[in-house]
C-alpha positions as CSV (number, residue, x, y, z in Angstrom):
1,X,0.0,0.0,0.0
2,X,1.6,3.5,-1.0
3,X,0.4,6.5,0.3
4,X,0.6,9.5,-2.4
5,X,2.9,11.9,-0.6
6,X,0.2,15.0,-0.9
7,X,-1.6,13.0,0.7
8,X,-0.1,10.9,3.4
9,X,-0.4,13.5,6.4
10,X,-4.5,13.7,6.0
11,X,-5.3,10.1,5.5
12,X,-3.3,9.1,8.8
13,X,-5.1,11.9,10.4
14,X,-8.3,10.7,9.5
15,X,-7.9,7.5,9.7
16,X,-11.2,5.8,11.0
17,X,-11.4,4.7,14.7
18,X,-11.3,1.0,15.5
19,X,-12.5,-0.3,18.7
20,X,-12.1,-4.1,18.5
21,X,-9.7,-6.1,16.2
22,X,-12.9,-8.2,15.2
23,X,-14.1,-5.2,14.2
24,X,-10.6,-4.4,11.8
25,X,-10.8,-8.0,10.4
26,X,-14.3,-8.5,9.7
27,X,-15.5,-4.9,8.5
28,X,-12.6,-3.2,6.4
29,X,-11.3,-4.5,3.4
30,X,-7.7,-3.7,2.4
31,X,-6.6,-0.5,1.5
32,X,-8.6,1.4,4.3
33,X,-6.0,2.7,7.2
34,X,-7.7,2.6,10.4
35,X,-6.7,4.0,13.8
36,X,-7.1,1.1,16.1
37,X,-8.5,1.5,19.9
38,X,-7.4,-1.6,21.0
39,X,-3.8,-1.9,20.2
40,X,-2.8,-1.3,23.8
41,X,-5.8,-3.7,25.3
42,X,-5.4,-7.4,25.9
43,X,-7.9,-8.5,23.6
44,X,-8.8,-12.1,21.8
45,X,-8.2,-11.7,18.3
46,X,-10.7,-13.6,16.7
47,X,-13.7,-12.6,13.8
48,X,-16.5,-14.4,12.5
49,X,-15.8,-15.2,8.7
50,X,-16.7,-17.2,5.9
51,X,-15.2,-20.9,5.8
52,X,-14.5,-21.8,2.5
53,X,-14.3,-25.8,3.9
54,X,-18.0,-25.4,5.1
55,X,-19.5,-22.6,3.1
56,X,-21.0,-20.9,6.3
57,X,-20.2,-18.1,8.8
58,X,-18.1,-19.6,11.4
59,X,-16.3,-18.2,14.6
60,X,-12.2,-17.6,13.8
61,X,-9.4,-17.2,15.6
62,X,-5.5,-16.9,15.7
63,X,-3.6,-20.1,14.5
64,X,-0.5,-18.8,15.6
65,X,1.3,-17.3,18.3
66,X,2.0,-13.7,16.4
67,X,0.2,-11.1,18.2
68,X,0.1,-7.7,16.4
69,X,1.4,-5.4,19.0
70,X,4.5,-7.5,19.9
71,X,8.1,-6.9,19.3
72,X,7.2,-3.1,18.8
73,X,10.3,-0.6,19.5
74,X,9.0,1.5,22.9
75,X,10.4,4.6,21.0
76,X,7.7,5.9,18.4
77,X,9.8,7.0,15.0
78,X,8.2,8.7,12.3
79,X,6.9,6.6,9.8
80,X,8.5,3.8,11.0
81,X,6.8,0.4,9.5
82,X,6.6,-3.1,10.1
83,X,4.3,-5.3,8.4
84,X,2.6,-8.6,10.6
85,X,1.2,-11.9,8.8
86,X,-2.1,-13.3,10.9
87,X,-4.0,-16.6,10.6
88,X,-7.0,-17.7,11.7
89,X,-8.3,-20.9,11.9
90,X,-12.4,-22.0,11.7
91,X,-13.0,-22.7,15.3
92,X,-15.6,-25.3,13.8
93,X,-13.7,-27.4,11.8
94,X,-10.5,-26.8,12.4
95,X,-9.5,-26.6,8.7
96,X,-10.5,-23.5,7.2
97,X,-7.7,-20.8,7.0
98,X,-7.9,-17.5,6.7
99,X,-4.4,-14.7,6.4
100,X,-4.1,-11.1,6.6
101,X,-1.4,-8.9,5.4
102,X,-1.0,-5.9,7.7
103,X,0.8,-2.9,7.7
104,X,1.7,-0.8,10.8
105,X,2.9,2.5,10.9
106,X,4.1,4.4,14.4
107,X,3.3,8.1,14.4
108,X,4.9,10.4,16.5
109,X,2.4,12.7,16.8
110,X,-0.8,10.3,16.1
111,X,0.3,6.8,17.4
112,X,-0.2,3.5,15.7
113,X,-2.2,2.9,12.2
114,X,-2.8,0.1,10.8
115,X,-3.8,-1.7,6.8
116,X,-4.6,-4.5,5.7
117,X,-2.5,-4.6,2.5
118,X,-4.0,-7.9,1.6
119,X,-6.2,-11.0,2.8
120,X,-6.7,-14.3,1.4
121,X,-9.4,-15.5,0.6
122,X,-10.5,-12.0,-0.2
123,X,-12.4,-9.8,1.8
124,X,-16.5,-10.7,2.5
125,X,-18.3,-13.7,2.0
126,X,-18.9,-15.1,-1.3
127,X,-21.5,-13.4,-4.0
128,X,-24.8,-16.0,-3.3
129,X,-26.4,-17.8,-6.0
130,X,-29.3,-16.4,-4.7
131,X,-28.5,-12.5,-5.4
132,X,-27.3,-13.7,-9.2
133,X,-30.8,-15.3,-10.0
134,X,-32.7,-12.2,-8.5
135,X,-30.6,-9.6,-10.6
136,X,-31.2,-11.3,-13.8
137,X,-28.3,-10.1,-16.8
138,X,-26.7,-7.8,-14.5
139,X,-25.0,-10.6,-11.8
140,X,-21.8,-8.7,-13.8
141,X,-22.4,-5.3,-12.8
142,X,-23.3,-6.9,-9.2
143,X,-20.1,-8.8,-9.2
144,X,-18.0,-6.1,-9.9
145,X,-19.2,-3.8,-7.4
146,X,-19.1,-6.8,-5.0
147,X,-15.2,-6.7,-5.9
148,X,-14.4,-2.7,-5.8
149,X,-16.3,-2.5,-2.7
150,X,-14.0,-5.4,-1.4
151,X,-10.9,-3.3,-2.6
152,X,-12.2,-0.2,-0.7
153,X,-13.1,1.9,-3.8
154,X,-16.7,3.2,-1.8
155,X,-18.2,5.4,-5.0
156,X,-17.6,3.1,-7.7
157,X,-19.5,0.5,-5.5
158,X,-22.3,2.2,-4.4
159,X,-22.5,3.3,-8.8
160,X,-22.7,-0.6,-9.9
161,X,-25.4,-1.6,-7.2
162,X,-27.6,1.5,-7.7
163,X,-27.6,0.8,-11.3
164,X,-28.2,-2.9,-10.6
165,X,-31.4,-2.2,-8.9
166,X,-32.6,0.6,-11.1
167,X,-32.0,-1.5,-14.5
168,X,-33.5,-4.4,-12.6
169,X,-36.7,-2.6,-11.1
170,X,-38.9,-5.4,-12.9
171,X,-37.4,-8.1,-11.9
172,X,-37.2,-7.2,-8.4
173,X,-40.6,-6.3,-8.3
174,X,-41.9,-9.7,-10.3
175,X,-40.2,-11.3,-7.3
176,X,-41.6,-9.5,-4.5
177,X,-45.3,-9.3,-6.0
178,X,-45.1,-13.4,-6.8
179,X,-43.8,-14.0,-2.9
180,X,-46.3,-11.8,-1.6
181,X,-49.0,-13.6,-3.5
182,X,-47.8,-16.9,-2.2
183,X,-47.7,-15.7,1.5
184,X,-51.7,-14.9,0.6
185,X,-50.6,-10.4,0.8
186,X,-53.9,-8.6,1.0
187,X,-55.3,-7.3,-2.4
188,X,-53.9,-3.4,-0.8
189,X,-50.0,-4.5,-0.8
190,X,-49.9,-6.1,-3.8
191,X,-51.7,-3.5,-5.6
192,X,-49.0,-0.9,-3.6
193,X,-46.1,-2.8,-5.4
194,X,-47.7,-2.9,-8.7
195,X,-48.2,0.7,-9.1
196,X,-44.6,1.2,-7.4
197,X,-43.3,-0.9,-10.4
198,X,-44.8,0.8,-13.0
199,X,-42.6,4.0,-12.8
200,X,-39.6,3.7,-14.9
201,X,-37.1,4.0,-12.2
202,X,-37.0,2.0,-8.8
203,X,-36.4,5.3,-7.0
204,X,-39.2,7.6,-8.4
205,X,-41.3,4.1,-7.6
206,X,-40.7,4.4,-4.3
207,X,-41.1,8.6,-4.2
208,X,-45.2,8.7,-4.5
209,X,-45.9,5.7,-3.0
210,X,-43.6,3.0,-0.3
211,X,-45.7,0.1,-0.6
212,X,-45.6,-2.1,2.4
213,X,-44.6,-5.8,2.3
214,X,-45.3,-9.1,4.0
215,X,-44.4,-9.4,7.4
216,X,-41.9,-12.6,5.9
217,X,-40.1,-10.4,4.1
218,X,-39.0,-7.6,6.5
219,X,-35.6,-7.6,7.5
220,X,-35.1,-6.9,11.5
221,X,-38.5,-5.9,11.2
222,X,-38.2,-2.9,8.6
223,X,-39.3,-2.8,5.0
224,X,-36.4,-3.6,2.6
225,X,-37.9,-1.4,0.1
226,X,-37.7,1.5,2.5
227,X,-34.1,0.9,3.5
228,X,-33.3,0.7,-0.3
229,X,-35.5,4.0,-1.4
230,X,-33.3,5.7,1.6
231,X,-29.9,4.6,0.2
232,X,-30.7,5.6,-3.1
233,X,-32.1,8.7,-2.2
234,X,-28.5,10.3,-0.6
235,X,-26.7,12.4,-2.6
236,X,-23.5,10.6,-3.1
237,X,-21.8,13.5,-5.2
238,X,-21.5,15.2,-1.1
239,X,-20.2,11.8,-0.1
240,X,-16.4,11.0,0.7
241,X,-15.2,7.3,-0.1
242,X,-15.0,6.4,2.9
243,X,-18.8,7.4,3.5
244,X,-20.0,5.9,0.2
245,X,-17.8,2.3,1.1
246,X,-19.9,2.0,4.3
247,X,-23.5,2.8,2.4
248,X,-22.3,0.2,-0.8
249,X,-21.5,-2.3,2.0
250,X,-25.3,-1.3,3.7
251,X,-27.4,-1.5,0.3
252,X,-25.5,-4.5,-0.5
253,X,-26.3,-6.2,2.8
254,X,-29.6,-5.5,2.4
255,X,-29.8,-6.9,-1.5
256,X,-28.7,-10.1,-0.2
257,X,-30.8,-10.3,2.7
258,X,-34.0,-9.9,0.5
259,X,-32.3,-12.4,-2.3
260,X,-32.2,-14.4,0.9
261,X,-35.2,-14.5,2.1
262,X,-37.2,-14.5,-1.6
263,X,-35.2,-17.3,-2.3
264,X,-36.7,-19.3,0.7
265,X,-40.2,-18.4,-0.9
266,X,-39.9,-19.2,-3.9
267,X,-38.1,-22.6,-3.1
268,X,-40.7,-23.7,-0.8
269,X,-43.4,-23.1,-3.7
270,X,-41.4,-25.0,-6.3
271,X,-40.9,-27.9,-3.9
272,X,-45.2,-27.6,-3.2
273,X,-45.5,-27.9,-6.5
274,X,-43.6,-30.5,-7.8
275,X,-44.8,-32.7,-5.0
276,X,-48.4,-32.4,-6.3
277,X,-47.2,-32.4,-10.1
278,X,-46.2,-35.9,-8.9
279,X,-48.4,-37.3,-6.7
280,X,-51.0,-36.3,-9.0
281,X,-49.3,-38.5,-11.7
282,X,-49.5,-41.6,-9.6
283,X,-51.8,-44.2,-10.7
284,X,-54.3,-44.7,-8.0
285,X,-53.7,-47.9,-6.4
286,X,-56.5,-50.8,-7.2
287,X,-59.4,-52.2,-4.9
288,X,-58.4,-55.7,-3.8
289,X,-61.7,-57.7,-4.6
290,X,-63.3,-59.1,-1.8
């Protein structure tokens, strides 16, 4: 990671305050330099992550003995650097690995700051096959915000999935409408989301009228379409990258809660109906005569 020499003094000034190094490992990806809380505490350093050997969120923590505030000179020099290799291990099985690259820089005037300069396997979870089927054609554009946003680039994230969900206002809304059929929606919500899906864009949609959703699709008990409108709706032009990293990472969350829980829908209905599609293909058995 090279700091731009114009630029050097502000961004460790700025850098963003860290409380917990579960916080650092789970939340930033690499390139962001953050100024961590913790680095004199005694704290566990452990993170929940992705396993790659189970394909689930599991609890991590450190494989090896290499703690990131060891071995330190007392004496803070300017821009003095050392860089620290971590790995976790999945707590669950055992086998699932995870390293992180880190930089550390000693301030004289501002104390520590760290970076990740890297991380394998890469920052966040893995895109679900879920959020591809609900985006239709544009899982590319989805995919490549999902990999800026994982390099730390917060604008050109929060551009791809905006234009995801506006290009894809349809498709979303074909979803939602079929689900809240399913889940028997009175004739007032469904009729909310088709009038909501007949404006051209997925924010003006949303401007006249917020139509309210089945309870089964509310996330933490809010209206998904709600906390999408209101990401959309912030001027991002204002934004810094920083700020527009952190509402990407937001919208993004809540795309793939919604694929989530859609998916679950939809699955269940498929399944109901290919259990009657065959059962109602099975000969009837015959009477036994007496």
């Amino acid at each position: 990671m090279t700091i731009a020499l114009q630029d050097e003094a502000e961004i460790l000034k700025n850098a963003v305050k860290v409380k917990t190094y579960r916080d650092f490992l789970e939340k930033f990806p690499p390139g962001v330099w953050i100024n961590p809380q913790f680095w004199e505490k005694q704290q566990v350093i452990k993170a929940s992550l992705f396993c790659t050997k189970e394909q689930e969120e599991r609890m991590f923590s450190l494989g090896n003995d290499v703690k990131l505030n060891e071995s330190f000179p007392h004496k803070m020099i300017s821009l003095e650097s050392e860089f620290r290799v971590l790995k976790l291990k999945c707590k669950n099985c055992e086998e699932g690995e995870k390293y992180y690259f880190i930089k550390i820089i000693h301030l004289k005037d501002l104390g520590v700051r760290l970076c990740k300069i890297g991380e394998y396997p890469s920052f966040g979870p893995p895109m679900p096959p879920k959020v591809k089927k609900l985006v239709g054609q544009d899982r590319k554009n989805v995919l490549k915000g999902y990999e800026i946003e994982k390099q730390g680039y917060g604008i050109g994230a929060f551009a791809y999935y905006r234009r995801v969900i506006e290009d894809q206002k349809d498709l979303f809304f074909d979803e939602i409408i079929r689900v809240s059929k399913g889940l028997k929606a009175s004739e007032e919500i469904i009729s909310g989301l088709e009038d909501a899906k007949k404006n051209k864009q997925f924010k003006k949609g949303l401007e006249t009228i917020v139509p309210a959703v089945p309870e089964a699709l509310k996330i933490n008990g809010h209206n998904p379409l709600v906390l999408i409108h209101k990401a959309l709706s912030i001027g991002v032009h204002s934004y810094s990258d920083e700020n527009c990293l952190e509402l990407a990472g937001q919208l993004r969350t809540v795309l793939f809660e919604l694929a989530e829980r859609l998916s679950i829908f939809l699955k269940d209905d498929r399944e109901l109906a290919e259990a009657v599609k065959k059962l109602s293909q099975t000969p009837s058995p015959t009477k036994e005569r007496p």
